[in-house]
C-alpha positions as MATLAB code, in Angstrom:
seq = 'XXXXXXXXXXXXXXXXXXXXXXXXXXXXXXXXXXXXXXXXXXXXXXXXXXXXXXXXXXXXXXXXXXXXXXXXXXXXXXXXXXXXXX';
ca = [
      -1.852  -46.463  -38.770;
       0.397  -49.369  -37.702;
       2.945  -48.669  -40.134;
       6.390  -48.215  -39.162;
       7.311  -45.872  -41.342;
       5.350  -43.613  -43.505;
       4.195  -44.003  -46.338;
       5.500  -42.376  -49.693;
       3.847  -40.031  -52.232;
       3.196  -42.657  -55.090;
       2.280  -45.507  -52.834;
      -0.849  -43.057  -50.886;
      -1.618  -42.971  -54.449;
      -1.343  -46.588  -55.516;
      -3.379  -48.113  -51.924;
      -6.529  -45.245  -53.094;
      -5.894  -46.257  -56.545;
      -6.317  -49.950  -55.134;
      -9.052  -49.058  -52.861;
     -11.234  -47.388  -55.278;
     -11.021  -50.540  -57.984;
     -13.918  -52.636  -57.334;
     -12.389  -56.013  -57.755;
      -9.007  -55.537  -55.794;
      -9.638  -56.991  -52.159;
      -8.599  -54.606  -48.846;
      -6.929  -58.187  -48.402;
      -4.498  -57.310  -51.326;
      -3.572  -54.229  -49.884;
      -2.701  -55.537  -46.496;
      -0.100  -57.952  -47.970;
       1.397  -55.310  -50.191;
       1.210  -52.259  -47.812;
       0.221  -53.495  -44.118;
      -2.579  -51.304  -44.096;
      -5.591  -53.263  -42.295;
      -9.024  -52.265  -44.022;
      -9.775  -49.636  -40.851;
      -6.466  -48.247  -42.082;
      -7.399  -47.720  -45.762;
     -10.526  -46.325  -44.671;
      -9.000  -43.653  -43.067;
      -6.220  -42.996  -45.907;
      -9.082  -43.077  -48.261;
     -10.670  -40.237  -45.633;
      -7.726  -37.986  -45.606;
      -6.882  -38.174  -49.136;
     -10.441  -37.658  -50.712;
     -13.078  -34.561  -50.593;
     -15.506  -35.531  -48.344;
     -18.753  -36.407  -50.785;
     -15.879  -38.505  -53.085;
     -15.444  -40.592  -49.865;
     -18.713  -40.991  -48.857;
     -19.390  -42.454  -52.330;
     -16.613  -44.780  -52.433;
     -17.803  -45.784  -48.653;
     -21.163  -46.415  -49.884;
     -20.219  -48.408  -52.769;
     -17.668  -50.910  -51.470;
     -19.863  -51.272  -47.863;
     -22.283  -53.190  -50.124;
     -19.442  -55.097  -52.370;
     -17.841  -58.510  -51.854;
     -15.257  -58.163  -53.786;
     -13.493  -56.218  -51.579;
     -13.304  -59.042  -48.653;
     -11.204  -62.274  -50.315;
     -13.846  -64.922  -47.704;
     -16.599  -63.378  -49.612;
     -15.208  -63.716  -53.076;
     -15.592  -66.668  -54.914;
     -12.884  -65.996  -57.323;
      -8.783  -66.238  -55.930;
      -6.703  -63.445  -57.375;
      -2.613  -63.945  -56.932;
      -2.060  -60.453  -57.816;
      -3.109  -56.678  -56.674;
      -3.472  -55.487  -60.545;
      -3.727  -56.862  -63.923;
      -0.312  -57.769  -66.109;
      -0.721  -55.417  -68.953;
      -1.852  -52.864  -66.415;
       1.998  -51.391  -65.651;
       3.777  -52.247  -68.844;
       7.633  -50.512  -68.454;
];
């Protein structure tokens, strides 16, 4: 990964969390995280059981949401408001 330095804990777990939501674009996490979409393929690799990845693989290889050309929606954010409330 191109990253300069790695990555902590709770953001792994924030980019998969990303990753697996249908409607948040590998675009989104490249401008939060760096991580090109080759790169969160292989996080998503490492840090799932192998049938849990092919699945995910399978489902957002056939989804434009994930690419932000494709969509035909624009997004400013990686996650809903109400979805961290502190």
């Amino acid at each position: 990964m191109k990253t300069t330095k790695p990555l902590a804990e709770a953001d792994v777990s924030r980019i998969v969390e990303m990753a697996w939501e249908d409607r948040t674009p590998f675009d989104a996490i490249e401008d939060d995280y760096g991580l090109s979409e080759a790169e969160v393929i292989k996080l998503m690799r490492l840090n799932m059981k192998p049938s849990s990845f092919r699945l995910w693989r399978a489902r957002v290889s056939a989804r434009a949401t994930k690419h932000r050309a494709k969509r035909q929606f624009t997004v400013g954010r990686a996650y809903c408001p109400s979805q961290y409330k502190r």
